[in-house]
C-alpha positions in Angstrom: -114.3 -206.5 -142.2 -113.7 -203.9 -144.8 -116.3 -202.8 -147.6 -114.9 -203.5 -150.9 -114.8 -200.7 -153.6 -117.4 -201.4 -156.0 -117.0 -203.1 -159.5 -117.4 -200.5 -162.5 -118.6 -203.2 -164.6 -121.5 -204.1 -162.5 -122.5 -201.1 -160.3 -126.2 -201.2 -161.0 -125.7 -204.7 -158.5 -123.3 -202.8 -156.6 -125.9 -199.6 -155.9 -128.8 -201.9 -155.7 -127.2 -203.4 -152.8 -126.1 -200.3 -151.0 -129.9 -199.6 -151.3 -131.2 -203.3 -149.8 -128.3 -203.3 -147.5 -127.7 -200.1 -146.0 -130.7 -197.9 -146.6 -134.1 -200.1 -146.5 -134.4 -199.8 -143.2 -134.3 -196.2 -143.2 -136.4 -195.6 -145.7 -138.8 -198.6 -145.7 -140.4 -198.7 -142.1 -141.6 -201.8 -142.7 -138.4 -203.2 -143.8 -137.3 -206.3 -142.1 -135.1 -206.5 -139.2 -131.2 -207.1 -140.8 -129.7 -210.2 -140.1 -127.8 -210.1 -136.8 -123.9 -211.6 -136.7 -120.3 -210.3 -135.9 -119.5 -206.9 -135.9 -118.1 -205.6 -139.1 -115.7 -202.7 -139.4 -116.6 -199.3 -140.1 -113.1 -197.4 -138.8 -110.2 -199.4 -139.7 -111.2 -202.8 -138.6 -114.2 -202.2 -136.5 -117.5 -200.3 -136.9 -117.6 -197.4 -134.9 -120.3 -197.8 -132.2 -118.8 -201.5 -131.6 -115.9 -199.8 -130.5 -117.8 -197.3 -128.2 -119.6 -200.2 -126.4 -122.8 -201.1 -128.7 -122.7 -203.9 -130.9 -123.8 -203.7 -134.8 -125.3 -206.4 -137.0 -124.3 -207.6 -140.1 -125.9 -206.4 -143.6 -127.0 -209.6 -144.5 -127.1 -211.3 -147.9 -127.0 -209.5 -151.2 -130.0 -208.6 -153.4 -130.9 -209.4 -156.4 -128.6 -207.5 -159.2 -131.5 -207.4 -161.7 -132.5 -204.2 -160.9 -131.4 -201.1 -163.9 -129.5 -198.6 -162.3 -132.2 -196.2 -163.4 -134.6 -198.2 -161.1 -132.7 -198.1 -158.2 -132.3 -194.5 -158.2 -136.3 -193.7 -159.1 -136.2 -196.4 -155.7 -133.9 -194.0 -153.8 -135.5 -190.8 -154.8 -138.7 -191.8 -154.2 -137.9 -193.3 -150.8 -136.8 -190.0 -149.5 -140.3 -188.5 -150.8 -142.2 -190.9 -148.3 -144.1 -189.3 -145.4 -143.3 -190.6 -141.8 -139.7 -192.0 -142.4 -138.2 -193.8 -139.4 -135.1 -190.5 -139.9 -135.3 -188.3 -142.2 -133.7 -188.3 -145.7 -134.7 -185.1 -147.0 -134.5 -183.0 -144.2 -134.9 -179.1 -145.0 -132.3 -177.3 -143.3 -130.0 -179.2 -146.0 -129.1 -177.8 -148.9 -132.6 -175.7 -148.3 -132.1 -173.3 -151.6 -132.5 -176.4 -153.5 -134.3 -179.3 -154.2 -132.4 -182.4 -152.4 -132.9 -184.9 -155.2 -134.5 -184.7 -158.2 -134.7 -186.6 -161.7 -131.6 -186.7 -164.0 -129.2 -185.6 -160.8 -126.0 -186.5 -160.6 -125.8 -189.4 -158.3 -122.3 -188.0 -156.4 -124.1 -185.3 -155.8 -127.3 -187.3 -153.8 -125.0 -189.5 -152.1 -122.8 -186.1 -151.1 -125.7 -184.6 -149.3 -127.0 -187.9 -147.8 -123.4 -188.7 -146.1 -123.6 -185.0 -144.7 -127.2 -185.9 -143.2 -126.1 -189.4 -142.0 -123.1 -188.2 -140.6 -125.1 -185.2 -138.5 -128.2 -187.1 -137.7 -126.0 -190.2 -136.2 -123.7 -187.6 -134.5 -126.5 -185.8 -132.7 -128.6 -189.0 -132.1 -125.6 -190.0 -129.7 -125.3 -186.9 -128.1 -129.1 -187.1 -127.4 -128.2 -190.5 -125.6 -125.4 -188.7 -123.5 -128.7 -186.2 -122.8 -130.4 -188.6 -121.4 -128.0 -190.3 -119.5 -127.5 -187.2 -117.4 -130.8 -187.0 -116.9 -131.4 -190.7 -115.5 -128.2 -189.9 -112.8 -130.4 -187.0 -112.1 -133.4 -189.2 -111.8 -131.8 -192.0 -109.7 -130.8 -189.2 -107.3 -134.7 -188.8 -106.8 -135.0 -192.4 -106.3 -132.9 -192.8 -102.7 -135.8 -190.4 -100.9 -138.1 -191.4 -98.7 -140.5 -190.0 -96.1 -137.0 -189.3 -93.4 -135.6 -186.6 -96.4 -135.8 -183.3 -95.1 -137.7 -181.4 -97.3 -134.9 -179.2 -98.8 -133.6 -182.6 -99.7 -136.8 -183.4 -101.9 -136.9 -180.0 -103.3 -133.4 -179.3 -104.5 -133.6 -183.2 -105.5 -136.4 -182.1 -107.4 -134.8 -178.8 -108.9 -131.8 -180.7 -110.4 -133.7 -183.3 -111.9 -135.9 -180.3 -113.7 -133.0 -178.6 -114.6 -131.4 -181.7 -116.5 -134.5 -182.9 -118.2 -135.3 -178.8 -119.3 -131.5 -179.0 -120.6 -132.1 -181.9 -122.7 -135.1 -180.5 -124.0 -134.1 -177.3 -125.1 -130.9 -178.6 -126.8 -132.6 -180.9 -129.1 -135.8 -179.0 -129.6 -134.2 -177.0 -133.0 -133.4 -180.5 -134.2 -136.7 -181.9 -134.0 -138.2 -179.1 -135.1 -138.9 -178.6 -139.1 -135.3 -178.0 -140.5 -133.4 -180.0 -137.8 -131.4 -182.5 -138.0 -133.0 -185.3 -136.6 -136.5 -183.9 -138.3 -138.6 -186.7 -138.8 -136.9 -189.1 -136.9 -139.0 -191.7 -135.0 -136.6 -192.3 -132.3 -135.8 -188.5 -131.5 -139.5 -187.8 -131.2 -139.9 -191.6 -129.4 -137.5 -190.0 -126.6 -139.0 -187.3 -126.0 -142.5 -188.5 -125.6 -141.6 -191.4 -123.4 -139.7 -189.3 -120.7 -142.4 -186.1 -120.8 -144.9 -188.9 -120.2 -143.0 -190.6 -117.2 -143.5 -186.3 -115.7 -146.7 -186.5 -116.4 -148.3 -190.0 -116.0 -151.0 -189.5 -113.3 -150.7 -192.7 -111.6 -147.4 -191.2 -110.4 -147.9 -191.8 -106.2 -151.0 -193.7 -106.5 -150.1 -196.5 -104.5 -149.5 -193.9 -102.0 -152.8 -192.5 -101.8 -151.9 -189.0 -104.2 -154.6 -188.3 -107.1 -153.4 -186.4 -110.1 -149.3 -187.4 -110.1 -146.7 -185.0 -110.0 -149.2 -182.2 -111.0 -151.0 -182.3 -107.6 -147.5 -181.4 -106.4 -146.7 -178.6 -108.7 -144.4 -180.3 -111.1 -145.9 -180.4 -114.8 -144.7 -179.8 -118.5 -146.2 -177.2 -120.3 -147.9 -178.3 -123.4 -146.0 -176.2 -126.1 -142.8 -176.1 -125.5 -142.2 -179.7 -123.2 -140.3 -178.0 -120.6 -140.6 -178.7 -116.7 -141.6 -176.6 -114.3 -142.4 -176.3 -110.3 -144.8 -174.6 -108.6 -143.1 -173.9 -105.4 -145.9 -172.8 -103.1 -148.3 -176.1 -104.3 -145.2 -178.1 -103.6 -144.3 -176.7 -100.3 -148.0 -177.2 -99.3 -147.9 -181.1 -100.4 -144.6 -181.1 -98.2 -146.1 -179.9 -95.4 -149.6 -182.0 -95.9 -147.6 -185.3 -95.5 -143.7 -185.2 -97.1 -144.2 -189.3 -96.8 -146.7 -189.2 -99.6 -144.6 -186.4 -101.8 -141.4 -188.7 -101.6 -143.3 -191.8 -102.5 -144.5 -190.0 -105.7 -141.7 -188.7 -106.4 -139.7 -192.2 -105.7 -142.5 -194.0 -108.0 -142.1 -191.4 -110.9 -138.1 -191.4 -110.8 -138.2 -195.5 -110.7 -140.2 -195.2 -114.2 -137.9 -192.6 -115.7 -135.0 -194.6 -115.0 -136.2 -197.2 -116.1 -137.6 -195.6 -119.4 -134.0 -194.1 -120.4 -132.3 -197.8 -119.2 -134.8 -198.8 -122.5 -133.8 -195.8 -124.9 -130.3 -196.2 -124.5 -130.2 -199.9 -124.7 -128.0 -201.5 -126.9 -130.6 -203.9 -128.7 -133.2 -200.9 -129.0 -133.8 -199.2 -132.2 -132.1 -196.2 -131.7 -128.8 -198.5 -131.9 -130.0 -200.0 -134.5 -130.8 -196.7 -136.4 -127.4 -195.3 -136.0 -125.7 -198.3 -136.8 -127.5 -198.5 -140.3 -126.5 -194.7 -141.0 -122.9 -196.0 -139.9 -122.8 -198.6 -142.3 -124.6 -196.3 -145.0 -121.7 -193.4 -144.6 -118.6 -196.2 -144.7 -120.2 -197.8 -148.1 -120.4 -194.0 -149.6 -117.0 -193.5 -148.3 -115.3 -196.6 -149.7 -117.0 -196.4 -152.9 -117.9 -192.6 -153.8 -114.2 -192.1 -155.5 -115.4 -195.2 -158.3 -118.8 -193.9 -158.3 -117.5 -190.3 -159.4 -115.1 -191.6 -162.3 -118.4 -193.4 -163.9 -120.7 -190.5 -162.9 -118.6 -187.4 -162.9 -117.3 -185.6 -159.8 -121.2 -184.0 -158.8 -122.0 -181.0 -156.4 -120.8 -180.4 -152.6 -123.5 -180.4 -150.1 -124.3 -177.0 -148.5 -125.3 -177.7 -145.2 -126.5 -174.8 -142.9 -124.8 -174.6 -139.6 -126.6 -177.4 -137.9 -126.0 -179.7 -140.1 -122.3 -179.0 -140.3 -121.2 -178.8 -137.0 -123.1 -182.1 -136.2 -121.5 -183.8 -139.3 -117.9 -182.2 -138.4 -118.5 -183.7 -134.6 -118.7 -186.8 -136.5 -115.9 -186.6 -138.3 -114.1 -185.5 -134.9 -115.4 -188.7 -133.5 -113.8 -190.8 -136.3 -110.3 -189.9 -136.1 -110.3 -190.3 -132.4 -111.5 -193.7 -132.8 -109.2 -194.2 -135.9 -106.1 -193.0 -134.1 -107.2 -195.3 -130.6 
């Protein structure tokens, strides 16, 4: 299904809708939950996660065109001022030397940055999936052991596993961070809690008769920076205390984390949903941006730093590969 270009004659309608439609549940995290139906296109004839296995849902009806086209942008600008949005609209390592919207700015030149921002933030948010993906496989190695392993087994088990999840961590870290690209969003930050937790949940090997979880065996996350780490000697010791107990732990713990990325990168969660709706956002201020500029003037280029553009360009990389499939 293709967006249609917007009517010149009735664009405060046509912009109050792209707000309802394709930005409310950004930027309102209360919004409600779009209506769901068949997916519509968003390269060519389909939208571009449907064609990489996840499914999208519909925008749903229009709103109300009553709204003033001044109104809808104080909505829009404001919106990007709220604290504790689900991703960031006004993230700081964009267009940092000045201020990302203000009053009286030339709407082309909002919607320029915002598809920059979109475009990085959806980009990296799907390369955070592939992060985790690797390190479930490295997880569900960690799930086969029992108390036959040897305990070289456990340990390089153990090592790989570590270095996956301290991979994942230290990639995304700068895009969390103030300035990142994915500062601000919910389900960047709702990853990483959920798998440093699984580490460090000390119920880990309970059944088994360990106190403390993974900790009593030497594995732990240090509190600043969220990276894993092993202490070799405390681990050795547990090994040689009763390996049946350490690979129980270690079985319970992996079981969790597998199960805790199978939720994070499932299709109906909202991290799907949250790239979908800056997928739909992008396509409307692709098909429409060349009408909007001939009413509004031709506005200013974003400026993004480096992040921001290579994540953005990865997106754009992404589209012609599906485009030309």
């Amino acid at each position: 299904m293709s967006i249609p270009p917007v009517n010149l004659h009735n664009l405060p309608s046509s912009l109050t809708q792209f707000k309802g439609q394709t930005l409310a549940s950004l930027f309102d995290r209360n919004a409600p939950a779009l209506s769901s139906g068949n997916p519509a296109g968003a390269f060519a004839d389909t939208r571009f996660l449907n064609r990489t296995g996840n499914a999208l849902l519909d925008a749903g009806p229009p709103l109300s065109s009553s709204a003033s086209f001044g109104g809808v942008l104080d909505q829009f600008s404001a919106s990007m001022r709220a604290a504790e949005l689900p991703t960031s609209t006004k993230p700081t390592g964009l267009d940092s030397s000045r201020p990302f919207s203000q009053p009286g700015q030339n709407v082309v030149t909002v919607l320029n940055r915002v598809e920059v921002s979109f475009k990085a933030q959806f980009s990296e948010l799907g390369e955070m999936r592939k992060s985790l993906a690797r390190q479930q496989d490295a997880a569900h190695k960690l799930t086969v052991l029992d108390a036959e392993s040897s305990s070289a087994d456990i340990k390089v088990a153990l090592d790989n596993f570590v270095a996956s999840y301290n991979a994942g961590v230290k990639r995304f870290a700068p895009d969390i961070a103030a300035g990142g690209v994915l500062e601000g969003s919910w389900e960047a930050a709702r990853a990483r809690f959920a798998t440093e937790r699984d580490i460090n949940n000390f119920l880990n090997g309970a059944e088994a008769g360990l106190k403390g979880g993974l900790a009593a065996l030497g594995i732990s996350t240090d509190p600043n920076t969220g990276l894993a780490s092993i202490d070799d000697a405390k681990l050795d010791n547990a090994l040689a205390h009763d390996k049946g107990v350490v690979a129980a732990a270690v079985n319970d713990f992996a079981t969790n984390f597998v199960a805790t990325v199978a939720d994070l990168n499932a299709t109906d969660h909202a991290q799907v949903r949250q790239m979908a709706n800056l997928d739909r956002a992008v396509h409307w201020i692709d098909a429409n941006k060349a009408a909007v500029q001939k009413e509004f003037g031709p506005g200013a280029a974003a400026t993004p730093d480096d992040a921001f553009a290579k994540a953005a360009a990865r997106y754009e990389q992404m589209a012609r590969l599906i485009g030309n499939s």
